[in-house]
N, C-alpha and C positions, 0 to 999 in steps of 0.2 A: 663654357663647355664646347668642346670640338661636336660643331651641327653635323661633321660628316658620319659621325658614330651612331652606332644603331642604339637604340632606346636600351636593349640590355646590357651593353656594355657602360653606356653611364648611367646605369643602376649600380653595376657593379663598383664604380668610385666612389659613391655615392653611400653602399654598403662599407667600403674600406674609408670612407670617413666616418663611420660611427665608430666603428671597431677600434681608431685614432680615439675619435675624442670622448669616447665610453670607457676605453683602456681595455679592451676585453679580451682574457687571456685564455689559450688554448684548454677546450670543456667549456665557454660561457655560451650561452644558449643567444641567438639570433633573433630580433625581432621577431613575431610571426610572417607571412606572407601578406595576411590580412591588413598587418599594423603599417607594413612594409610600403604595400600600394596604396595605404591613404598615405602616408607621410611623403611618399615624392609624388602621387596624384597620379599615380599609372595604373596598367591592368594588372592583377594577381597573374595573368600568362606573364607579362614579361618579369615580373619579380621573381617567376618559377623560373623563367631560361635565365636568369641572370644568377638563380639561385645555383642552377644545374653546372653550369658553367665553372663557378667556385668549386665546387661537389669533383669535377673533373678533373682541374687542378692540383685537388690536393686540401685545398684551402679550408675548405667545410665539410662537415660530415654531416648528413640528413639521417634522423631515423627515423622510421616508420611511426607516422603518428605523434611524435615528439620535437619535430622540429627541429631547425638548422641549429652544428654549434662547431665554433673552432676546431678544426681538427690540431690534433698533437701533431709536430713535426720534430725529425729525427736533426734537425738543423738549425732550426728557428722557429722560438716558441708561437709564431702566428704564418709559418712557413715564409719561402722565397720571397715567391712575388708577393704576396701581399707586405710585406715587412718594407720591400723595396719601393711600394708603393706608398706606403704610409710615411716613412722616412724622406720620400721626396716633397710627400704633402706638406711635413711636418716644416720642413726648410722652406718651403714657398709660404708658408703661414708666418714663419719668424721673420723673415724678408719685409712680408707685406707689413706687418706692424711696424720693424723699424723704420720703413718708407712712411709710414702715418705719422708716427711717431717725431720722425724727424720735421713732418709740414708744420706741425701745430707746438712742438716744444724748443724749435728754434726762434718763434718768434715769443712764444710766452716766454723764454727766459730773456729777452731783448724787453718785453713791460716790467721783468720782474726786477730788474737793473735801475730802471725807471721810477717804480713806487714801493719798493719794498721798505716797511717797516724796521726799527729796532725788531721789533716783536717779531716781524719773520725771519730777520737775519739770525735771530737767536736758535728760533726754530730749524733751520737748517743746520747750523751750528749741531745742535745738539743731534742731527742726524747723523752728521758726517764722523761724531763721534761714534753714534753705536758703530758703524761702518768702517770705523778702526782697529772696532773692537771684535770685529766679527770674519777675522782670518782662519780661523777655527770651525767656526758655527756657518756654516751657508746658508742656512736659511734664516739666519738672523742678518745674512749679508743681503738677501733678498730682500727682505722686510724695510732692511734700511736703507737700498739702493732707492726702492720703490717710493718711500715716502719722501728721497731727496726730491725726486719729479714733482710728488704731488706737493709740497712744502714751496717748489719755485711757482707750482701753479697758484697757490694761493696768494702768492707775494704779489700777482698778475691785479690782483683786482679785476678782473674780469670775469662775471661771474657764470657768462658762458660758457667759458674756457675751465673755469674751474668744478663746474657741471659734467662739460666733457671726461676732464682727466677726472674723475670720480666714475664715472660709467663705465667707461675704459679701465680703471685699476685692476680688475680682476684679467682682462686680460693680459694688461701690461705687466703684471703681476709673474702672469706665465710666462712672458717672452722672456723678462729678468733672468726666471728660474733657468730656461732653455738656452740662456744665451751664456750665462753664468757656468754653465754644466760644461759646456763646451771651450769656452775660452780659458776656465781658470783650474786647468790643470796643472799648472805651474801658477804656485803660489805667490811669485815675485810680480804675476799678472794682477794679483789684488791690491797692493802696492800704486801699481802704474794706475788701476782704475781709482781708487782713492783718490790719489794726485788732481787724473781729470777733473772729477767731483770737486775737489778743494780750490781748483785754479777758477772752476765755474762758479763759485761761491765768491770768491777775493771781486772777482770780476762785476759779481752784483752788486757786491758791499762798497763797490768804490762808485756803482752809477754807469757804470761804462759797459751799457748795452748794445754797441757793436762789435766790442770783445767775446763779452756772454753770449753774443749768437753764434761767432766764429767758433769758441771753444766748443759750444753745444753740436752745432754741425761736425763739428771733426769728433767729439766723443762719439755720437751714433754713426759716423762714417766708418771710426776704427773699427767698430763691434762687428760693421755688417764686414768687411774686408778681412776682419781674424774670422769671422765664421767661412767664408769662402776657403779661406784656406786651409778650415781643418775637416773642408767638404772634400 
C-alpha cells in the first residue's frame, strides 16, 4: 500500500476488496463499523471517514441505525468508481497468479518430463480428453484445464510441490475461470488452447523436459499477453 495515503483512504481499498471478493451486489449490507476496525486493526473514526467518504461518492448508502449498504447505481450495478476499482484489483490479482503460477509450473512440468509414470501419462490423457470435450460446457473446460496442472503436479513426485498446487487449486481454479472468460470469446481460441495442453503432454511423454518447460513458459506467457490485450 501507498504509505503516502491517509489511513482512510486505504480503508477504503481495502472496503472495495471485500465487496470484490464477497461479490456484493447493490442492497447487500456492509460489514459493521465495529467488524470493520477489528478486521484491518484501525479506529471506528477512521472506518467512519472512510465510510463517509463512500456515502459522498455515491457508492454506499448509510441508514440510520442499520448500517452501510451498496448503493443502486443508474450506471453500474456497484457504481463508477468503485466497479473501476475492483476491475483494476481484479486484473492485478489474475497477473499476480500467473506470475506464480508461471515460477513454480515451469519448473514442475520440467520433473514431470523427468519421472512421470504410465499411470500419470494416462491420467493426463484422460484430462486433455474431457477438455476436448468441453467446447460447449466452460466449466467443464475449467475443471479440466485445472486438473491438467494438478495431474503434471503430480507426475513431479514432489510432494512439496504437489502440496502447494493442492493449496493453491482453489485459487488457481478462479484465475482459469477469469482467464477463460476473457480469452475465449472466440471459440477457435479453445482449439489453440487444447493444442498448448496436447503439445505439453507429447512433450512429457517423450521425457524431454526442456521442451515441457519452454512449452509451459510460452502457454502462461500467451494467457497473460491475450489478457493485456483485451484490457
Amino acid at each position: 500500500m501507498n504509505p503516502k495515503k491517509r489511513i482512510y483512504e486505504l480503508i477504503v481499498e481495502q472496503i472495495n476488496m471485500i465487496c470484490l471478493e464477497q461479490n456484493l451486489q447493490p442492497g447487500d449490507r456492509l460489514p459493521s463499523e465495529r467488524d470493520l476496525a477489528s478486521l484491518f486493526g484501525v479506529s471506528r473514526n477512521s472506518v467512519r471517514e472512510a465510510l463517509k467518504d463512500l456515502e459522498s461518492k455515491g457508492v454506499i448508502e448509510t441508514r440510520q441505525g442499520g448500517g452501510s449498504f451498496l448503493a443502486p447505481s443508474k450506471r453500474d450495478v456497484l457504481g463508477t468508481e468503485l466497479r473501476t476499482h475492483i476491475d483494476e484489483t481484479h486484473t492485478q490479482l489474475i497477473d499476480e497468479m500467473l506470475e506464480l503460477r508461471r515460477a513454480f509450473e515451469v519448473e514442475a512440468v520440467s520433473l514431470a518430463a523427468q519421472r512421470a509414470t504410465a499411470e500419470n501419462l494416462e491420467a493426463i490423457r484422460r484430462v486433455l480428453s474431457q477438455m476436448a470435450e468441453a467446447v460447449d460446457d466452460p466449466e467443464m473446460g475449467v475443471q479440466a484445464d485445472l486438473d491438467f496442472h494438478l495431474q503434471v503436479a503430480y507426475a513431479t513426485k514432489n510432494q512439496l510441490l504437489i502440496d502447494l498446487m493442492e493449496t493453491l487449486a482453489k485459487r488457481m481454479e478462479e484465475n482459469i475461470r477469469a482467464t477463460r472468460s476473457q480469452r475465449f470469446t472466440d471459440k477457435g481460441r479453445h482449439q489453440d488452447t487444447l493444442k498448448e495442453h496436447e503439445e505439453i503432454y507429447l512433450a512429457i511423454a517423450d521425457g524431454n523436459s526442456d521442451l515441457a518447460k519452454q512449452l509451459m513458459e510460452k502457454h502462461i506467457s500467451r494467457i497473460r499477453l491475450e489478457l493485456y490485450r483485451a484490457t
